[in-house]
C-alpha positions as protocol buffer text, in pm:
chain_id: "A"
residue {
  index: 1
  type: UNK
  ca { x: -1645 y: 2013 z: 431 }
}
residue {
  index: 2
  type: UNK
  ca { x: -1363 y: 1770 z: 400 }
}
residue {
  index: 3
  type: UNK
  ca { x: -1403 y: 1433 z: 329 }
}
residue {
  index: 4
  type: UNK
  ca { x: -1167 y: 1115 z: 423 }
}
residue {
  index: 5
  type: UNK
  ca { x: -1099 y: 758 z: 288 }
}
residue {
  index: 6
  type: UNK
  ca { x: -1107 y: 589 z: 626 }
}
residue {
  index: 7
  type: UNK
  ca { x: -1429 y: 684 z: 863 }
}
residue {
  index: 8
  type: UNK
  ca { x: -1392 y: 878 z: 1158 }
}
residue {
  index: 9
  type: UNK
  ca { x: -1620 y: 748 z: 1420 }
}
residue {
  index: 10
  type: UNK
  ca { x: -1597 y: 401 z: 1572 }
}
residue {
  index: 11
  type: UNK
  ca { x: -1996 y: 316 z: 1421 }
}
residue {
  index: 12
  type: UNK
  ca { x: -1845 y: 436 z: 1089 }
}
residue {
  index: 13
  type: UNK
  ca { x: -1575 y: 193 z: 1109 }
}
residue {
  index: 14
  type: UNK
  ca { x: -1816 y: -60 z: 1217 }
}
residue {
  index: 15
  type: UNK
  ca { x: -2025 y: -18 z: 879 }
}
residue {
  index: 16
  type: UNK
  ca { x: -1682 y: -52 z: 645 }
}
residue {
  index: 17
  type: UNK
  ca { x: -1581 y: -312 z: 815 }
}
residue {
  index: 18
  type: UNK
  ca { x: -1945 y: -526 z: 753 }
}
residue {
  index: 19
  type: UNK
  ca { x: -1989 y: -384 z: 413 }
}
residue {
  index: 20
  type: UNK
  ca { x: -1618 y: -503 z: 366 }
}
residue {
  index: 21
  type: UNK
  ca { x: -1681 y: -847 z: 546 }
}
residue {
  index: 22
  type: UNK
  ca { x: -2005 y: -877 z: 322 }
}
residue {
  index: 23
  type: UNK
  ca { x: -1823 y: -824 z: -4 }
}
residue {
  index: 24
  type: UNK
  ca { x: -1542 y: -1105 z: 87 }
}
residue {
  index: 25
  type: UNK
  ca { x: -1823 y: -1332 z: 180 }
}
residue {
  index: 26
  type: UNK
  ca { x: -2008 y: -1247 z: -160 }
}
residue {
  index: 27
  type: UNK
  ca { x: -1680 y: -1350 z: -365 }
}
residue {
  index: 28
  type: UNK
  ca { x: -1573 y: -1639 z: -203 }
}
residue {
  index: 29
  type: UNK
  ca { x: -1912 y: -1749 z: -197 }
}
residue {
  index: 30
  type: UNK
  ca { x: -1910 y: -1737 z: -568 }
}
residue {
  index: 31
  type: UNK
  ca { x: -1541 y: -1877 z: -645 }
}
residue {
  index: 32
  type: UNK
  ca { x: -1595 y: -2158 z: -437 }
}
residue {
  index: 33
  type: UNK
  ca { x: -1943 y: -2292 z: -484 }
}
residue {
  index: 34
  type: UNK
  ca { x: -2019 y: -2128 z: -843 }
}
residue {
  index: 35
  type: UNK
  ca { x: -1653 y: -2126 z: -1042 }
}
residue {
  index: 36
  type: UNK
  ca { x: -1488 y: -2431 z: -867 }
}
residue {
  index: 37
  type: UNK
  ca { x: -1828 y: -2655 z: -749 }
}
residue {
  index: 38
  type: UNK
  ca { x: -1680 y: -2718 z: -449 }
}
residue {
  index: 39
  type: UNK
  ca { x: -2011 y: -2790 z: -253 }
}
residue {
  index: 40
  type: UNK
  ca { x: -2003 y: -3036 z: 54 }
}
residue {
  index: 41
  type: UNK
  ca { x: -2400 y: -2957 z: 78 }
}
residue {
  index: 42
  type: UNK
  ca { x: -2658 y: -2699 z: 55 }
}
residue {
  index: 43
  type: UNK
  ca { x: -2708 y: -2633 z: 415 }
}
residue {
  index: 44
  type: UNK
  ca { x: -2384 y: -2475 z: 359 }
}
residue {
  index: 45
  type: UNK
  ca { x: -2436 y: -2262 z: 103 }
}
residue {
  index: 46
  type: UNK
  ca { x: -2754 y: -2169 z: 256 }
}
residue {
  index: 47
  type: UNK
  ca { x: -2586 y: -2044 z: 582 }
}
residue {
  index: 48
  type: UNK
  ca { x: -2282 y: -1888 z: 375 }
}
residue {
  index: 49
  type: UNK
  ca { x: -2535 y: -1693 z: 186 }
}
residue {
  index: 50
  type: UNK
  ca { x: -2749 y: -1568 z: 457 }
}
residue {
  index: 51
  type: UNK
  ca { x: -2475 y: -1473 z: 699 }
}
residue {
  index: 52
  type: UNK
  ca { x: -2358 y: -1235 z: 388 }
}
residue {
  index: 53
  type: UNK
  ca { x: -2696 y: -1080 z: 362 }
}
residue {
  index: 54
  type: UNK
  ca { x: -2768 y: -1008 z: 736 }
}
residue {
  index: 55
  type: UNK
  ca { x: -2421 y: -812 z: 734 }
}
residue {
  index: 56
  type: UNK
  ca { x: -2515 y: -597 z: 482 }
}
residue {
  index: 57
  type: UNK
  ca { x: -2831 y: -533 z: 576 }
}
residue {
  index: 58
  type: UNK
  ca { x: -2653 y: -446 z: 905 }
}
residue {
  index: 59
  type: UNK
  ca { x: -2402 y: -254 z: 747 }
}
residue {
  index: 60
  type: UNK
  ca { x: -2678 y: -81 z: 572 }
}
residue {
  index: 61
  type: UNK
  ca { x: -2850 y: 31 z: 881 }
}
residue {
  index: 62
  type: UNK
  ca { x: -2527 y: 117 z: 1043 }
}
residue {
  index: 63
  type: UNK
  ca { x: -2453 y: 355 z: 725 }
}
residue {
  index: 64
  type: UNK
  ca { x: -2730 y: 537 z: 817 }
}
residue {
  index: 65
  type: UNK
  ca { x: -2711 y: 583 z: 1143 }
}
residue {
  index: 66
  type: UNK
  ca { x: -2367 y: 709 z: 1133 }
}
residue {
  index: 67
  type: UNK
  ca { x: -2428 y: 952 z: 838 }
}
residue {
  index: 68
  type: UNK
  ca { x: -2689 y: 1098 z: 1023 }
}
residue {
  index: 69
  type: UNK
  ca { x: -2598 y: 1085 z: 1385 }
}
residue {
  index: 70
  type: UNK
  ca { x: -2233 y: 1104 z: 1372 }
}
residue {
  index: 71
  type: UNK
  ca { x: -2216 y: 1300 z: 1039 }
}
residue {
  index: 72
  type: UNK
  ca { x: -1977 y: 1099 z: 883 }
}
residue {
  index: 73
  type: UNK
  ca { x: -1853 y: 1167 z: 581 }
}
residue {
  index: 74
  type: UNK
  ca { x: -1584 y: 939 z: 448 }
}
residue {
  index: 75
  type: UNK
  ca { x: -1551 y: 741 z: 102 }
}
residue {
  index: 76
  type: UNK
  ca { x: -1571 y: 415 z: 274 }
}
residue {
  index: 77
  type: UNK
  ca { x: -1871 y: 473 z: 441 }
}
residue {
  index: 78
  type: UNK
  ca { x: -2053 y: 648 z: 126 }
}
residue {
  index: 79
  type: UNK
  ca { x: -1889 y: 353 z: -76 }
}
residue {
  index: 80
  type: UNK
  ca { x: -2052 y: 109 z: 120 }
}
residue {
  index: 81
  type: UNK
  ca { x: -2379 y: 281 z: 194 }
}
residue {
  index: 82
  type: UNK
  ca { x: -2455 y: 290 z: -148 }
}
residue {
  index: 83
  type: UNK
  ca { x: -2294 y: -42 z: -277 }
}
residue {
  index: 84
  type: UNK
  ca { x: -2539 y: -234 z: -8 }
}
């Protein structure tokens, strides 16, 4: 069995590329509300922080799938299938 960085399959690139989207979300989330208090109001944050959450959850879902449909097996997709 060999195993790639980059996924194979198009759903596998769909999941690193959420899980990836996610994580970017997660730290500028934090660097700009938590380290710098940059907040222009809550409704904000509230959106920012849900929209991050739903795309992992999706990337999640899509992790499966693709590990057991597609039988993927690449470290960006294990990476993120676990890190969600």
């Amino acid at each position: 069995m060999k195993i790639s960085f980059l996924p194979k399959s198009r759903l596998g690139t769909w999941t690193a590329g959420l899980g990836i989207y996610s994580l970017f979300v997660f730290i500028f989330s934090y660097v700009f509300f938590e380290l710098l208090k940059i907040t222009t109001s809550d409704i904000l944050i509230t959106i920012i922080g849900a929209s991050s959450i739903i795309t992992s959850i999706i990337a999640f879902f899509t992790g499966i799938i693709t590990v057991i449909k597609n039988k993927e097996r690449s470290v960006l997709t294990f990476w993120l299938y676990f890190w969600v």
